[in-house]
ZANU-259027 format. One record per residue (C-alpha): x, y, z; residue in one letter; residue number from 1. Coordinates in nm, 2 decimals. Example, Ala and Ser with C-alpha at 12.3 -4.5 7.8 and 13.67 -1.06 7.14 Angstrom:
<atoms>
X=1.23; Y=-0.45; Z=0.78; doza=a; dovo=1
X=1.37; Y=-0.11; Z=0.71; doza=s; dovo=2
</atoms>
This chain:
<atoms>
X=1.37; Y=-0.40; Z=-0.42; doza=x; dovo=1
X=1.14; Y=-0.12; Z=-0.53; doza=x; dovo=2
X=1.13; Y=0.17; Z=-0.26; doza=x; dovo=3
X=0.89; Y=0.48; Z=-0.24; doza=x; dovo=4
X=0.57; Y=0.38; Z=-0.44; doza=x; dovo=5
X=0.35; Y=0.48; Z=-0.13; doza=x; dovo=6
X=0.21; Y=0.86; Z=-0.10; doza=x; dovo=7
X=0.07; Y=0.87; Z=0.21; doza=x; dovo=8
X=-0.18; Y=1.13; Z=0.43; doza=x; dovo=9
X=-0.26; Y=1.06; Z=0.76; doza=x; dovo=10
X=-0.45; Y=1.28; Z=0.99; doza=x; dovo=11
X=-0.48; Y=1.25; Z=1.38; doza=x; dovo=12
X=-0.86; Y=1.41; Z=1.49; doza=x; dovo=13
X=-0.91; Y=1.33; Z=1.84; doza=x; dovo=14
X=-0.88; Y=0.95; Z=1.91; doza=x; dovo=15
X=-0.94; Y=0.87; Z=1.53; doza=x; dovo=16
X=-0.69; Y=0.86; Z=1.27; doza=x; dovo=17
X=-0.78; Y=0.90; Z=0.93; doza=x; dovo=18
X=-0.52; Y=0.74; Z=0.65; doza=x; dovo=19
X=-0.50; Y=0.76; Z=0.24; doza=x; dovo=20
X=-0.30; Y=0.59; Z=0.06; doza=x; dovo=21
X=-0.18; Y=0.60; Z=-0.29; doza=x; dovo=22
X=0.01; Y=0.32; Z=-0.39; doza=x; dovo=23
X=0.20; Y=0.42; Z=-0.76; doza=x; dovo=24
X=0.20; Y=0.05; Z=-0.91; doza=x; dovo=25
X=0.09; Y=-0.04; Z=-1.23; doza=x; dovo=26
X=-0.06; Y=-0.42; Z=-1.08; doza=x; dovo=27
X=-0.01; Y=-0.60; Z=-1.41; doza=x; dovo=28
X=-0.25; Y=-0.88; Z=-1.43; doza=x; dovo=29
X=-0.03; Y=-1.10; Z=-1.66; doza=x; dovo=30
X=-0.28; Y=-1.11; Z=-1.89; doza=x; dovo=31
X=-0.17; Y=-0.82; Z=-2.13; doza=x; dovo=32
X=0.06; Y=-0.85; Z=-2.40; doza=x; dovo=33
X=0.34; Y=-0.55; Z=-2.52; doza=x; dovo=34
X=0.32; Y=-0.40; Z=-2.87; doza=x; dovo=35
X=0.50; Y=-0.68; Z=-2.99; doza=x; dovo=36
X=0.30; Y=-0.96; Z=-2.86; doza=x; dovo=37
X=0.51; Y=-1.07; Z=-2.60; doza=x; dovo=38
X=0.29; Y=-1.15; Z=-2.24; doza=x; dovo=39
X=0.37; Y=-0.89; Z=-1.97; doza=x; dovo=40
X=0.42; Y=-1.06; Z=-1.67; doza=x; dovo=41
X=0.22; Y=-1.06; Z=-1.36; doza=x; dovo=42
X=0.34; Y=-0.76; Z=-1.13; doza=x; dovo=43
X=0.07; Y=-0.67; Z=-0.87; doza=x; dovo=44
X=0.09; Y=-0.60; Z=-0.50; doza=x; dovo=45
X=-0.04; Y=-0.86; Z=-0.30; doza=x; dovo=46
X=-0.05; Y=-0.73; Z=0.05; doza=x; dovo=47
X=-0.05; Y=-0.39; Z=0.24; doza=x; dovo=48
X=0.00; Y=-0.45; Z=0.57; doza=x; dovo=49
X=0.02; Y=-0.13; Z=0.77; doza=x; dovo=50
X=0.08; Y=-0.08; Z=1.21; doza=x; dovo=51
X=0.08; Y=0.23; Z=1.38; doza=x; dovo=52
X=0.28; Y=0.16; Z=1.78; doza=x; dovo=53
X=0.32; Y=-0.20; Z=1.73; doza=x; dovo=54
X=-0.01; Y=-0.27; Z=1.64; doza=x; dovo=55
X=-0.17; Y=-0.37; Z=1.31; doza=x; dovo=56
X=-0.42; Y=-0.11; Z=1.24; doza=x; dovo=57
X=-0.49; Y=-0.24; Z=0.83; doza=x; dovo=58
X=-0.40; Y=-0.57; Z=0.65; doza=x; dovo=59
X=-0.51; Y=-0.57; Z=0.30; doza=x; dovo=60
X=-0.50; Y=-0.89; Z=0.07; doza=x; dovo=61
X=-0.50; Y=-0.80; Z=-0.30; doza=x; dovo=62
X=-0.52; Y=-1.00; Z=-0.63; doza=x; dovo=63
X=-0.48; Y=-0.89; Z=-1.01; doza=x; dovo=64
X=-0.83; Y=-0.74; Z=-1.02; doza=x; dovo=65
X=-0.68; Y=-0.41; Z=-0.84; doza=x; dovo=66
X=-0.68; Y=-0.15; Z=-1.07; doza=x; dovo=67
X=-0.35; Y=0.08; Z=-1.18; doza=x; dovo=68
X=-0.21; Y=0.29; Z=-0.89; doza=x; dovo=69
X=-0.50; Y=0.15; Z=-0.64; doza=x; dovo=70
X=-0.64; Y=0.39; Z=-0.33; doza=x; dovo=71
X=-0.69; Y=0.31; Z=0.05; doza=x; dovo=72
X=-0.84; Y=0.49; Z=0.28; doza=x; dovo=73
X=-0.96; Y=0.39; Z=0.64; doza=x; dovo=74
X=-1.00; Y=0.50; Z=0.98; doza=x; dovo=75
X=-0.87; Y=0.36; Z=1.29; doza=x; dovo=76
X=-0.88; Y=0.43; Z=1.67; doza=x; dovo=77
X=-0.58; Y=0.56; Z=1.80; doza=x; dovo=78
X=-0.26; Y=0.72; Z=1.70; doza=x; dovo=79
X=-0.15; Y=1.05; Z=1.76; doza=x; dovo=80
X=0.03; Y=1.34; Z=1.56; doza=x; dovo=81
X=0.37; Y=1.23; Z=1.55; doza=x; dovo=82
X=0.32; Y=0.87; Z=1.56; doza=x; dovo=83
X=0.46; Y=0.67; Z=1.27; doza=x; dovo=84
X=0.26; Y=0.44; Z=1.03; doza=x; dovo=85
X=0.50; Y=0.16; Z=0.94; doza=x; dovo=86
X=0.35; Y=-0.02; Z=0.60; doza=x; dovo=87
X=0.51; Y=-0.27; Z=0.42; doza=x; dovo=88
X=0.40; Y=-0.41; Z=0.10; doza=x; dovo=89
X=0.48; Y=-0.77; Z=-0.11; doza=x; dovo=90
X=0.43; Y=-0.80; Z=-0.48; doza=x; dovo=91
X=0.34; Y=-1.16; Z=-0.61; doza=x; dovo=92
X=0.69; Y=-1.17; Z=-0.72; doza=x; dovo=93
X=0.83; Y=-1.21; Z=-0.41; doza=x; dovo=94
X=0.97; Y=-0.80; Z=-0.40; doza=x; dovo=95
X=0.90; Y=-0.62; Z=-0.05; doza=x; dovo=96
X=0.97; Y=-0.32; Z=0.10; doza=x; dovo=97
X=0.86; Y=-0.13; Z=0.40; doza=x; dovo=98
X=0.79; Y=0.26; Z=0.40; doza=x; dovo=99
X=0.71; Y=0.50; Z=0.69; doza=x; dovo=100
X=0.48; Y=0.79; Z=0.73; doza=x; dovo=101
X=0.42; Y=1.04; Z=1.03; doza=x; dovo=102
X=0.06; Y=1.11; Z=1.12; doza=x; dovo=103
X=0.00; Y=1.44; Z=1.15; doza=x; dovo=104
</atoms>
């Protein structure tokens, strides 16, 4: 299980949280090959689901269009400094992990 590809802002401003997300991946499409010919396999993250309280503020669904090291960023209403973001991701490969973030 891969741990800590997530850099993470997140930004309490009255009743709205702002979030940005960097997720350090390299989303292989399975459609490159290596210098020697060989087919990389498909590696990409599939879905980012993120909940701030209990409650599912972002759920992304992603496919191997995503670009290298892909960026999020979205609002939501509620949160408050000190409250953690809880956001786990899956790869197509079956690989998970969940990461945590305080807003601040």
């Amino acid at each position: 299980m891969t741990k800590g590809i997530l850099r993470v802002k997140a930004r309490n401003s009255g009743s709205i949280t702002n979030v940005k997300i960097m997720a350090k991946h390299d989303m292989e499409t399975g459609n490159r090959k290596d210098k020697k010919g060989n087919p990389i396999p498909a590696k990409y993250i599939q879905n980012l689901a993120i909940d701030c309280n209990g409650r599912r503020v972002m759920d992304a669904y992603l496919g191997p269009a995503i670009s290298k090291n892909p960026y999020f960023a979205f609002t939501f209403e509620g949160g408050a400094k000190g409250d953690e973001l809880k956001m786990t991701w899956q790869e197509n490969t079956g690989e998970s992990a969940t990461e945590t973030a305080l807003i601040k």
